[in-house]
N, C-alpha and C positions, 0 to 999 in steps of 0.2 A: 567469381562470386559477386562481386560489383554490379559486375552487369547483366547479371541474371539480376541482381533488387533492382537495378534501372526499368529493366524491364516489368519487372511485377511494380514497382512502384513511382516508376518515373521518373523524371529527375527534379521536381519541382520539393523542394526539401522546406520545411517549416521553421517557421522563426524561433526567436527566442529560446528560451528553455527545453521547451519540446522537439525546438531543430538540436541543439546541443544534446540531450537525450538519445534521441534519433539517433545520430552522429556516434556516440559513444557507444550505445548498442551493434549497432554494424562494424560495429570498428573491432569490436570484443566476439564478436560472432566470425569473424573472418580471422582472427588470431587462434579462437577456438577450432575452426574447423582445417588451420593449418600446422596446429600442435596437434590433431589430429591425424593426420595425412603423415606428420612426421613420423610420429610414432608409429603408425600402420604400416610406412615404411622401411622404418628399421627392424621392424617383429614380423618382416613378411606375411603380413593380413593383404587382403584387398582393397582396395581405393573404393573410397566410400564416394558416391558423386557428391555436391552440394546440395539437391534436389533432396537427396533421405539422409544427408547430414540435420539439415535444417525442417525436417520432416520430425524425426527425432528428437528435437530438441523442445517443441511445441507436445509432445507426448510423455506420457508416465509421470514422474514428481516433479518437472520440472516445472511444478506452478509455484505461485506465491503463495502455499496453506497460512502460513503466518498471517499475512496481510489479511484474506478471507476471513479467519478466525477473530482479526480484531475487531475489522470491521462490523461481524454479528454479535462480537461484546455492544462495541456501543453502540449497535441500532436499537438491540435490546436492553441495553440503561436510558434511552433515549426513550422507548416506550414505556418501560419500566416509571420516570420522570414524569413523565405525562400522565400515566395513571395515578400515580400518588397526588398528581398536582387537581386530580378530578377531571379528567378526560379535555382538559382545557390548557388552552397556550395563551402564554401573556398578551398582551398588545404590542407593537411593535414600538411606542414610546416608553414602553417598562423594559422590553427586552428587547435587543433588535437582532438576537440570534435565533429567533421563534423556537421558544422553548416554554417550561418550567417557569415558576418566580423563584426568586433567591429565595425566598422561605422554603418552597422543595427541596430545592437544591440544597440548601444547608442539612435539612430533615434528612438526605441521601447522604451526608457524608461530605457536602464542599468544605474545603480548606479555608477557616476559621482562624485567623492568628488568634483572636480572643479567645476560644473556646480552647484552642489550643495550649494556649499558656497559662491562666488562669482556672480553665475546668479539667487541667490533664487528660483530653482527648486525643492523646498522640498518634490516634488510628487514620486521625486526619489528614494528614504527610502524606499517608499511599491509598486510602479510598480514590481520592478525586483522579488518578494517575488508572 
């Protein structure tokens, strides 16, 4: 399995965080596909190669739907924000996350301790989340 990814991906491996990712991925993928092989062994199945081991695993659910679904929440509070704010984004010395002004943003539901404690807005807690 190794050196079949040497081969598709060479041996020049990335730094940082995304080398350790990397790393950890391959690492899980070759423990997966020899708790595989075990099991297929012991229940006399056929030996799956690695080629449609790792073929299959890239197919059916095994995406990240969670991650995509979150992601289209807040593109779309992010657009949503910017319309309320009047099709306009702050300047980058009011905001330097190019967004909204904190008046939208409050108007949406940001987390207010004032508003919070004082005008019993406790919806505040879990809007901004």
């Amino acid at each position: 399995a190794q050196e079949k990814r040497r081969k598709k991906y060479g041996n020049e491996r990335p730094w940082g965080i995304l080398g350790l990712y990397d790393h950890l991925a391959s690492v899980r993928m070759d423990v997966e596909w020899a708790e595989d092989a075990a099991w297929r062994r012991a229940n006399g199945e056929p030996y799956c190669p690695w080629a449609d081991f790792e073929a299959s695993k890239n197919s059916g659910f095994n995406r990240p739907f969670f991650t995509y679904f979150v992601l289209i929440m807040c593109t779309g509070v992010l657009v949503a924000s910017v319309g309320v704010n009047g099709w306009a984004v702050e300047p980058i010395d009011a905001n330097p996350m190019i967004g909204p002004s904190a008046e939208t943003l409050l108007l949406m539901g940001a987390k207010e301790t004032n508003l919070i404690v004082n005008s019993n807005e406790s919806w505040r807690l879990v809007s901004p989340m």
